[in-house]
N, C-alpha and C positions, 0 to 999 in steps of 0.2 A: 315771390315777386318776380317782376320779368325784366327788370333792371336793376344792378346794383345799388340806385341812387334814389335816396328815401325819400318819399313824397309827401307822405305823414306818419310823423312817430310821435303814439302816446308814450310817458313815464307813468305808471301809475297812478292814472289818471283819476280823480271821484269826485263827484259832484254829490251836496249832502243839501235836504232842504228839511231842517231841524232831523229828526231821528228817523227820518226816512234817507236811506241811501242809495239815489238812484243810478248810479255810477259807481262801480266798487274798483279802483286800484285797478284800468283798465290799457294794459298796452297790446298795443299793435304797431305794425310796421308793416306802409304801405308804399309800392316803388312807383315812380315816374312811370307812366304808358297803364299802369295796371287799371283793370276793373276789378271792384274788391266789392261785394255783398252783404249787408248788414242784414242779417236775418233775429228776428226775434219775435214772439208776442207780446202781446197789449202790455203796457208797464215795464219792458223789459231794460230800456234804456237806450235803445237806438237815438229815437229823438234826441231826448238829454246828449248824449253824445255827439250830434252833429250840431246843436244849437255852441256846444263850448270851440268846436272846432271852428265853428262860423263867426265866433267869439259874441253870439248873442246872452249867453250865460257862460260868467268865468266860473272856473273849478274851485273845489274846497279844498285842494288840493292836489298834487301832483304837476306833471307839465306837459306840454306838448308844444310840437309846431308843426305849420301847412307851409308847404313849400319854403321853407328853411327860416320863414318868421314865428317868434314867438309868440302864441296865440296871446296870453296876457302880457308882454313888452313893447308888441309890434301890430297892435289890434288893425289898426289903420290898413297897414302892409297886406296881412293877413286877405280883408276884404277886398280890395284889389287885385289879389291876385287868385280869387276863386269866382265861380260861377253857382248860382240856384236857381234849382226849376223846384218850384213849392209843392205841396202835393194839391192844396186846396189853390184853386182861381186866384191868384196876382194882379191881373191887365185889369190896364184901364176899358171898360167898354166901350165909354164913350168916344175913345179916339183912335184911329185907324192903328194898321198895323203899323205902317212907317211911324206914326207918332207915338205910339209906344218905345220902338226901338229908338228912335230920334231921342226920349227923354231919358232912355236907360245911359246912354253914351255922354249925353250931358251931366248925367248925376255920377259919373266916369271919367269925367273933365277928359274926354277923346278931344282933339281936334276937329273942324267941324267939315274938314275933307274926308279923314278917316272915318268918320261918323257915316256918311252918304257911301263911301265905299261899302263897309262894312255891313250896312242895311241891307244892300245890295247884294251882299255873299250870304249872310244867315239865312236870306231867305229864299235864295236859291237853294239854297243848301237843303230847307224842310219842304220846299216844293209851295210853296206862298207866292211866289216875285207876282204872281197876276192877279191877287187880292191885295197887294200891296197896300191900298187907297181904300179896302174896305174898313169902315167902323168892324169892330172888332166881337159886337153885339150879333153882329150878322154871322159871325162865325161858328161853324158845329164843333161839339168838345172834341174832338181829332182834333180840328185845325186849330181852336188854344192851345192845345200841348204843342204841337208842332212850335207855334210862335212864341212859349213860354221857352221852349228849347231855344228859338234861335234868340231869345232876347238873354238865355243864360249864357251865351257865346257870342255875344253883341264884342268883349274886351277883350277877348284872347285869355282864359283864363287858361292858367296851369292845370286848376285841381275843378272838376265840377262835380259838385252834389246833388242827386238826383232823388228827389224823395216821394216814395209813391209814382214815378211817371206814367204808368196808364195803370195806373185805379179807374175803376167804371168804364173804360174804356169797353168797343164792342171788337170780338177777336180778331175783324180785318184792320182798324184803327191800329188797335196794339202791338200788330204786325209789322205796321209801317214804320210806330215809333222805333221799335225794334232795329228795325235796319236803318234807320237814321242813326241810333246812338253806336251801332255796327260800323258805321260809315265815320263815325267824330273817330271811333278808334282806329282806325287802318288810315285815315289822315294826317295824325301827329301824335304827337309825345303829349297827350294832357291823361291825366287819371281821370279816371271817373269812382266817386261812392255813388253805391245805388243802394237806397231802403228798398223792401219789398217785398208786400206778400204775396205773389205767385211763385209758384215754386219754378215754375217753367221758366220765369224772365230770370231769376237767377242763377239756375243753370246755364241758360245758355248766353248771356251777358258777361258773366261774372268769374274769372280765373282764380278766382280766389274767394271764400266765403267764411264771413264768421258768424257764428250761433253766439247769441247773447240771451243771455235769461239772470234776471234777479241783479242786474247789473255787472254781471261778470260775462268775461268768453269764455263758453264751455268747450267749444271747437274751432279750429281755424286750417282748412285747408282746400285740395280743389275738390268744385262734385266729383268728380271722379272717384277721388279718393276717398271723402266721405261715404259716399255710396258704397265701395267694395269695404269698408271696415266693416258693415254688416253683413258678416259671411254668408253666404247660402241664399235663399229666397224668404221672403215673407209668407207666412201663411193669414188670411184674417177670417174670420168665423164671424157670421151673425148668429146668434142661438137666444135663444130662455136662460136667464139664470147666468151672464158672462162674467159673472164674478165668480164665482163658484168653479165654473171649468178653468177658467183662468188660473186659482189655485192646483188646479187636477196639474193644470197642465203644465206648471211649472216644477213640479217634482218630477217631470220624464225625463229621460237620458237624452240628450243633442236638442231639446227649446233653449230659446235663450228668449230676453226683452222680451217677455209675456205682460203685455199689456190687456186692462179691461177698460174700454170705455163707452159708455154708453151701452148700446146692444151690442157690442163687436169687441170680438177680442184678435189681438196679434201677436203672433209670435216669429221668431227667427228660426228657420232650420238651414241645417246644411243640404239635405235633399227633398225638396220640398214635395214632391209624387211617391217617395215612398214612407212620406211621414205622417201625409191626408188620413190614411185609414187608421192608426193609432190613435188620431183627433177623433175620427168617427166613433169609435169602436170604445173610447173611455166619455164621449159625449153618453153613449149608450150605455154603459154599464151603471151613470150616475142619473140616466134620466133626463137628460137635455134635449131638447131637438133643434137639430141643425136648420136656420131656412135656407142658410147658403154659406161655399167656400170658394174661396180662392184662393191661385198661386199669382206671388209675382217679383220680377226682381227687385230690390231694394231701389228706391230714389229719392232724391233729396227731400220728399215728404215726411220717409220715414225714418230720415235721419232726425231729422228737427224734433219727431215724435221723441225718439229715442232719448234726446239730450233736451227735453225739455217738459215732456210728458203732457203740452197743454198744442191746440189747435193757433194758427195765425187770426190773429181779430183786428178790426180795425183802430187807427187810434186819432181820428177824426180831431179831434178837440186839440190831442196835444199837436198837431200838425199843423192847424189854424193858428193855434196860438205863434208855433215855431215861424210860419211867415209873417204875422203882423208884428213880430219883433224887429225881424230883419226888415222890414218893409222903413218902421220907425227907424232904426239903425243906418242905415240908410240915407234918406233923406234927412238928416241930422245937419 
């Protein structure tokens, strides 16, 4: 954490929907200022976990609080003092940008000077101020996210949850977002959760990351240090047969995490150029043919592999659902 002062801590957290457990006894502990990384694949529990934090589904158990309210005591508190940008579309299209924000500050019960200031900063802040007056229909998906960000920061939130923010995005958009949620940070003391499957925005967003799989954290630290616990270099082989070497090649001396999937198999060495020709060389003696190899250092791709053994996929469905709860919640 980058400050003593806890911004959210779960107790043992579970969420249980009959004899599925999608949340298993999950704590974490996240500081004021920090960006923290929920990484996980499809089903993992990411979701589920930020819906209970959001308090749109309480827990079967355990506890937690967001910014020092009790998510089931102080449910009210809680939503007031966070911010969401959804991963799926929120806005209204049919009304400008200002009137969006105008109606977020009202359902915020702001003051209606604050409200007009306020308007006036979020959207300078995403680079909006001169589509301000545009229907919001007119706008290309950059410029929703951009105004889904500044309507997540319409109240001054402590903690904001950012789920998916550039999915489908194209890589100069996602740039932008990028340095905008760069620029909320070096502005003030607000955390940020960010979901996400690129691995690059969580790298380089994120001081902190946790790997979730099967509802539990299997890891919690910086890429940094995630990345160097995988000593050495990755090697990965495409070949014929990558089950089969895959066994070969985890009875050598210095592989580690030999993984087989699909046509490619991985493994970890400690020197990866003088360990190529031993791959080659027992591919050949059993018969395989290599179509390609490579070297390369470990990074937060092949961590996630490592502690989870499955690819990032999308989780569309439960992600819709997670906004039009809050949506409902909300205007209650």
């Amino acid at each position: 954490m980058t400050s003593g002062v806890v911004a959210i801590e779960t107790r043992d957290l579970t969420k249980r929907y009959g004899s599925l457990v999608a949340v298993d006894q999950l704590n974490l502990s996240i500081g004021y200022g920090e960006v923290f990384g929920l990484l996980g694949p499809n089903g993992a529990g990411k979701t589920t976990t930020i819906s209970m934090l959001c308090t749109i589904a309480m827990p079967s158990s355990g506890a937690a609080s967001v910014n020092g309210f009790d998510i089931a005591r102080q449910p009210d508190m809680v939503r007031r003092s966070i911010g969401i940008v959804f991963q799926d579309p929120s806005l209204d299209d049919r009304l400008t940008a200002w009137e969006n924000l105008e109606l977020h500050g009202c359902l915020y019960d702001m003051r209606r000077d604050d409200v007009r200031k306020r308007i006036g900063e979020v959207l300078e802040l995403v680079g909006l101020s001169d589509r301000a007056r545009s229907l919001v229909r007119t706008y290309s998906g950059g410029m929703k996210r951009r105004l889904e960000l500044a309507r997540g920061l319409m109240h001054w939130p402590r903690v904001l949850f950012l789920d998916e923010p550039t999915l489908g995005l194209d890589p100069q958009t996602r740039e932008h977002i990028w340095q905008y949620i760069e620029g909320l940070v070096k502005r003030g003391d607000m955390t940020i959760v960010l979901t996400t499957h690129y691995m690059e925005e969580a790298e380089r967003l994120s001081q902190r990351v946790a790997i979730i799989d099967h509802g539990r954290v299997q890891v919690v630290d910086t890429p940094a240090n995630l990345k160097n616990s995988l000593h050495g270099d990755v090697i990965t082989v495409q070949c014929t047969l990558p089950q089969i070497l895959g066994e070969k090649l985890t009875a050598l001396t210095g592989a580690s995490n030999v993984r087989a999937d699909g046509g490619l198999v991985r493994l970890n060495v400690i020197d990866g150029e003088r360990f190529v020709p031993q791959v080659v060389e027992l591919a050949r003696q059993v018969g395989i043919a290599i179509d390609s190899i490579s070297i390369h250092r470990p990074t937060l791709n092949d961590v996630f592999l490592h502690y989870t053994g499955r690819d990032m996929r999308s989780e569309d469905a439960d992600s819709m659902h997670f906004a039009r709860a809050w949506i409902r919640r909300t205007h209650r």
